[in-house]
C-alpha positions as CSV (number, residue, x, y, z in Angstrom):
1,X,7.0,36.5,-6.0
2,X,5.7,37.4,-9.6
3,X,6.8,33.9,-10.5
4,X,4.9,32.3,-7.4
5,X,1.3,33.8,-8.3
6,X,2.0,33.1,-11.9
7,X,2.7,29.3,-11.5
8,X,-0.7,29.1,-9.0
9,X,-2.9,31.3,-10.9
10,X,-1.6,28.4,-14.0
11,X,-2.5,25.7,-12.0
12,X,-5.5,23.6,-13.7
13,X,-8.7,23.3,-11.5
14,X,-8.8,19.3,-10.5
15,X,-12.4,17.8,-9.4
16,X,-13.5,14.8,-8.3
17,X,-15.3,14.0,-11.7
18,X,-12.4,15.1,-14.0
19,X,-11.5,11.4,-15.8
20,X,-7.9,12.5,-16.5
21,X,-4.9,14.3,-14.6
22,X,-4.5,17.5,-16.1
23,X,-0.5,16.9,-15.9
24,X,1.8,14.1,-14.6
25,X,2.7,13.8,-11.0
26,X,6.4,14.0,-12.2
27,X,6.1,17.4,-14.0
28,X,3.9,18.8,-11.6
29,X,7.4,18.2,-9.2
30,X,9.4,19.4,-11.3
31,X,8.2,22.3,-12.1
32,X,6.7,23.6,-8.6
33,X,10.0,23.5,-7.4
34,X,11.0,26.5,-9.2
35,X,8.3,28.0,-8.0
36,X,8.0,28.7,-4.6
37,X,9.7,29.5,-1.8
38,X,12.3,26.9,-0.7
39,X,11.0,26.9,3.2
40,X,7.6,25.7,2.1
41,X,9.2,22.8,-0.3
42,X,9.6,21.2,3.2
43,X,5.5,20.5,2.8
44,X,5.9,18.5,-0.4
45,X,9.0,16.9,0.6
46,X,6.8,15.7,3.8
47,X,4.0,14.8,1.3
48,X,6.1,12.9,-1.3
49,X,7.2,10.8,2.0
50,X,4.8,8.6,1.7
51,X,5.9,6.8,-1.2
52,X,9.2,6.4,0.6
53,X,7.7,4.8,3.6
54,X,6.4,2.5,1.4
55,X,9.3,1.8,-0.5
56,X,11.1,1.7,2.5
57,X,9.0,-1.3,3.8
58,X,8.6,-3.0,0.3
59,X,12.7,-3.2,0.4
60,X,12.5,-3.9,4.3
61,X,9.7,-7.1,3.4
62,X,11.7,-8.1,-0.2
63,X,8.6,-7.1,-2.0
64,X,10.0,-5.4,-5.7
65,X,7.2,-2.9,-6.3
66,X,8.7,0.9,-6.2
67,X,6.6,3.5,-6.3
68,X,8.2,6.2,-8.3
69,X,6.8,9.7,-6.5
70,X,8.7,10.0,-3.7
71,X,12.1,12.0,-2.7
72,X,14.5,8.9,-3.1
73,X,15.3,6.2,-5.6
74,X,15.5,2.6,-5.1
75,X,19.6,3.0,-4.7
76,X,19.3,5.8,-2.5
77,X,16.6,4.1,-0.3
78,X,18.8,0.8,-0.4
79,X,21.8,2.9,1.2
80,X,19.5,4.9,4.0
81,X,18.2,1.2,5.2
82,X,21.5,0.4,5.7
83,X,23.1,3.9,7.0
84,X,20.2,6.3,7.6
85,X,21.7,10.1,7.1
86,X,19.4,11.6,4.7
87,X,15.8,10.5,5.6
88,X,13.2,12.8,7.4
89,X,14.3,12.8,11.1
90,X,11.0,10.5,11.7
91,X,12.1,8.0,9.1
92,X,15.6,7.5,10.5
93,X,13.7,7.5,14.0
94,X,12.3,4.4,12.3
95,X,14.7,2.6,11.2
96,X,17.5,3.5,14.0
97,X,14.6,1.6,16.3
98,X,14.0,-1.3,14.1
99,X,17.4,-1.7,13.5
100,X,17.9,-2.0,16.9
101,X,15.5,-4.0,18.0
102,X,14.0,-1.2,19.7
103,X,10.8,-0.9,18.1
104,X,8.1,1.8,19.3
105,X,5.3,0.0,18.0
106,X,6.2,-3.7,18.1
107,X,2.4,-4.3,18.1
108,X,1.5,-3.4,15.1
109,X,3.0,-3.9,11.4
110,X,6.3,-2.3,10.5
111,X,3.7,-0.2,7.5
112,X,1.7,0.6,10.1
113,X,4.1,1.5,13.0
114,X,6.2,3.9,10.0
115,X,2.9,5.1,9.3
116,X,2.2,6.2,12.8
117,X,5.5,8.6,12.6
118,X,4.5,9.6,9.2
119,X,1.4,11.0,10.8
120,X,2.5,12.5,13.6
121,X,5.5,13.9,11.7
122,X,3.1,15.9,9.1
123,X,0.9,16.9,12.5
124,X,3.8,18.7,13.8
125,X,4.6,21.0,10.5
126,X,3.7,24.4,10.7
127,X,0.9,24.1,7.9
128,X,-2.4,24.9,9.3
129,X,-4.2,23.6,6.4
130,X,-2.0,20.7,5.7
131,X,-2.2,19.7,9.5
132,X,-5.9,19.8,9.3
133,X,-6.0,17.5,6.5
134,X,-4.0,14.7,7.4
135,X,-5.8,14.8,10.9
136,X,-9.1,14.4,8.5
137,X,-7.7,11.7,6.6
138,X,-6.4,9.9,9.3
139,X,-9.7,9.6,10.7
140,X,-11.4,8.9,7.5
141,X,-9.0,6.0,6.9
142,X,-9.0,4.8,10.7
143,X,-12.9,5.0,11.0
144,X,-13.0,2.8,7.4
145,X,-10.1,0.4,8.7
146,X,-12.5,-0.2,11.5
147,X,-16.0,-1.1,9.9
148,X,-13.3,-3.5,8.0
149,X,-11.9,-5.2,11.1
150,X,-15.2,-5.3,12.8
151,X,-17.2,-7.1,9.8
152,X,-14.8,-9.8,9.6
153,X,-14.0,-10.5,13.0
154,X,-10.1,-9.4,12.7
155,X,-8.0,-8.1,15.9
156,X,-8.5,-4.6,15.9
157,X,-5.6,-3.4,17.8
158,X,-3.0,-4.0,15.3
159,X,-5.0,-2.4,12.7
160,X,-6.5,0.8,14.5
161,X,-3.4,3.8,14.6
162,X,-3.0,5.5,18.4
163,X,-3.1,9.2,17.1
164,X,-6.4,10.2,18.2
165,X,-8.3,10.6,21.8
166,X,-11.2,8.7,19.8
167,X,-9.3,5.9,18.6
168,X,-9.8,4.2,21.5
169,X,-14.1,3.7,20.4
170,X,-12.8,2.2,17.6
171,X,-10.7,-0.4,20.0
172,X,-14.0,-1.3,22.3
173,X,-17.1,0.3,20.7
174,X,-19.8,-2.2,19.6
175,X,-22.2,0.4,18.6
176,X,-22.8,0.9,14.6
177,X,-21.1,4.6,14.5
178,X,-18.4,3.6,17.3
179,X,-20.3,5.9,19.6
180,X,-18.7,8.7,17.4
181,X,-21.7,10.1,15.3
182,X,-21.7,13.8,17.2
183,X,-18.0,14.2,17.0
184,X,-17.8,14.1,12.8
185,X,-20.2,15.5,10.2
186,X,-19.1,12.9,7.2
187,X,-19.7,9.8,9.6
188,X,-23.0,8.8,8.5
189,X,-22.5,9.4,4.9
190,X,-20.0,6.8,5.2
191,X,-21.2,4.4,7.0
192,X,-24.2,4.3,4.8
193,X,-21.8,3.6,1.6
194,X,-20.2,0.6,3.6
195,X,-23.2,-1.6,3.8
196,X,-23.1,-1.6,-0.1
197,X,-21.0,-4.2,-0.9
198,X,-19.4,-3.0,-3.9
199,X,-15.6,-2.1,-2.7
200,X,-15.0,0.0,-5.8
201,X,-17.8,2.8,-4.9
202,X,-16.9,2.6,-1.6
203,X,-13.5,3.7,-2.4
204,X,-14.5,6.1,-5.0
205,X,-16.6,7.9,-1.5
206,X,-13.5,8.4,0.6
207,X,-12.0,9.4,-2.3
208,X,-14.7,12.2,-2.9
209,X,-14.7,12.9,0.9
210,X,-11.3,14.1,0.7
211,X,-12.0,16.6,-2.4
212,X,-14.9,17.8,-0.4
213,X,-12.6,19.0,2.7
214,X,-10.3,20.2,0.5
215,X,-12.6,22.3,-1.2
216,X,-14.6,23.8,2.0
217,X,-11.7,24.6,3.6
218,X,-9.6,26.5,0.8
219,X,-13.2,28.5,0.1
220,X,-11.7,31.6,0.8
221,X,-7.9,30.9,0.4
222,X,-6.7,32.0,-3.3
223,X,-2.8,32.3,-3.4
224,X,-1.2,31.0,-0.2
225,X,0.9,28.0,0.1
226,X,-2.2,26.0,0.9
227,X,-3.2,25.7,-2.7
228,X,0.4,24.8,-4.0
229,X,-0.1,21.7,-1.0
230,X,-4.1,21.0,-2.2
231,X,-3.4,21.4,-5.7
232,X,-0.6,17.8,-5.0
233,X,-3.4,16.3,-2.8
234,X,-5.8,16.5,-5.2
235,X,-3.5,15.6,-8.1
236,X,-2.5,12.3,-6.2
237,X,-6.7,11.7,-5.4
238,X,-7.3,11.6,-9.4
239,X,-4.6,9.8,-9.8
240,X,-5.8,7.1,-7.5
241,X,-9.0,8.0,-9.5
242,X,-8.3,6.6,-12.3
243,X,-6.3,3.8,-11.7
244,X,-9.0,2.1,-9.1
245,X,-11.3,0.6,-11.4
246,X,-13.8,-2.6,-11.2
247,X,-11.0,-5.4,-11.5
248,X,-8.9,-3.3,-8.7
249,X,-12.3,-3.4,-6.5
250,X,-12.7,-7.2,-7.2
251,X,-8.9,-8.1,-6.5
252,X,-9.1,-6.2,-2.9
253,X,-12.2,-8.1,-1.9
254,X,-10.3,-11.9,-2.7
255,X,-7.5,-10.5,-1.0
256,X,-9.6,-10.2,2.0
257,X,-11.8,-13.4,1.7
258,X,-8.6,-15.2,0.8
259,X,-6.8,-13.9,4.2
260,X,-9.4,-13.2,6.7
261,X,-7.6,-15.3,9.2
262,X,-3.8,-13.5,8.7
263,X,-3.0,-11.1,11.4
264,X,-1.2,-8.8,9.1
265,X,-2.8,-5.7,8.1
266,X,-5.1,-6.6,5.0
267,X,-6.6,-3.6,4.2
268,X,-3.4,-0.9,2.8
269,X,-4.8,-1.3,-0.3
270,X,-8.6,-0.3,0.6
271,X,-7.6,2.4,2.8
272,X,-4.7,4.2,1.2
């Protein structure tokens, strides 16, 4: 227990205006492991799923990027595809369907269908904090995904995610909030950053949205597991940070000018 308020009470403070991480991803990993109680590894593990879902569907679509922060290498997720044993129980969910041809979602992309599990997989953990998060993140990124698909006239269906009672505004509201303005704070502070046209500060808000939550909600909260799970969140925000400059703004808006008529979802990279 020593050991566990040690390692927290160690931790740097992350902002939203810090320029640099204050350690790599990797170590971070590495060394929280020793740290805490194994039960609650099951967050990060959860957390560090998402770079496997997207590995998994880069190796699924032949695409050779591999992102290196998740719980599996390239091998290991090669092998799973084929013979799922040690995924997360929603992953091998996923993949038993698809290979199958029973697909849950066959609506929507495989990203996004996997990305609907992913979701409701974290929602179902018993992490109070960590639950409210993603639920707040899912809406951030579904309410931005929408403005998106609206503006340039793209099929909304395949690129709005069924995990919320609300969703469905998204599907058939014409109105400039989505009829949604009472139901979330941060709405209008958003939607007044999307009529700028400059995708970079745009993505720069969200990203400063999610520091905010963290922040209110972890006022009073000093030692518990929830800053062990904030303390990756936030780490993974900088580091999204940084890399998302002016060219990385640019490149996302041709992408979408240069495919505004492809059904696929366009907009992973602007709403990650």
């Amino acid at each position: 227990m020593k050991q566990y308020y040690y390692f927290v009470t160690s931790l740097p403070k992350i902002t939203f205006f810090d320029s640099r991480l204050p350690m790599s991803p990797a170590d971070f990993i590495a060394d929280v492991q020793d740290a805490i109680d194994p039960k609650d590894l099951v967050s990060l593990t959860a957390l560090r799923s998402y770079f496997d879902n997207l590995n998994i569907i880069n190796l699924l679509e032949n695409n050779q990027e591999f992102y290196p922060f998740g719980n599996f290498s390239r091998d290991e997720l090669v092998q799973e595809i084929k013979d799922p044993q040690n995924l997360l129980p929603y992953q091998k969910n996923f993949l038993e369907k698809r290979n199958y041809n029973e697909r849950t979602y066959p609506y929507y992309s495989l990203e996004n269908e996997l990305t609907i599990y992913y979701y409701n997989y974290l929602l179902s953990l018993p992490y109070p904090f960590l639950r409210k998060f993603i639920q707040f993140d899912y809406d951030l990124k579904n309410f931005s995904t929408a403005l998106s698909v609206r503006k340039f006239n793209i099929d909304r269906a395949k690129n709005i995610l069924p995990l919320h009672p609300l969703s469905d505004n998204l599907l058939t509201n014409n109105s400039p909030d989505f009829g949604l303005s009472y139901n979330y704070d941060w709405l209008h502070t958003y939607l007044d950053m999307f009529e700028k046209n400059n995708l970079h500060d745009r993505e720069l808000k969200l990203i400063e949205m999610r520091f905010k939550f963290i922040d209110e909600e972890l006022t009073y909260d000093y030692f518990s597991i929830n800053q062990i799970i904030a303390f990756y969140l936030k780490l993974f925000l900088l580091y999204r940070k940084v890399a998302f400059d002016e060219l990385k703004g640019q490149e996302i808006f041709e992408k979408i000018t240069d495919e505004l008529s492809n059904e696929q979802n366009i907009f992973k990279d602007l709403n990650n």
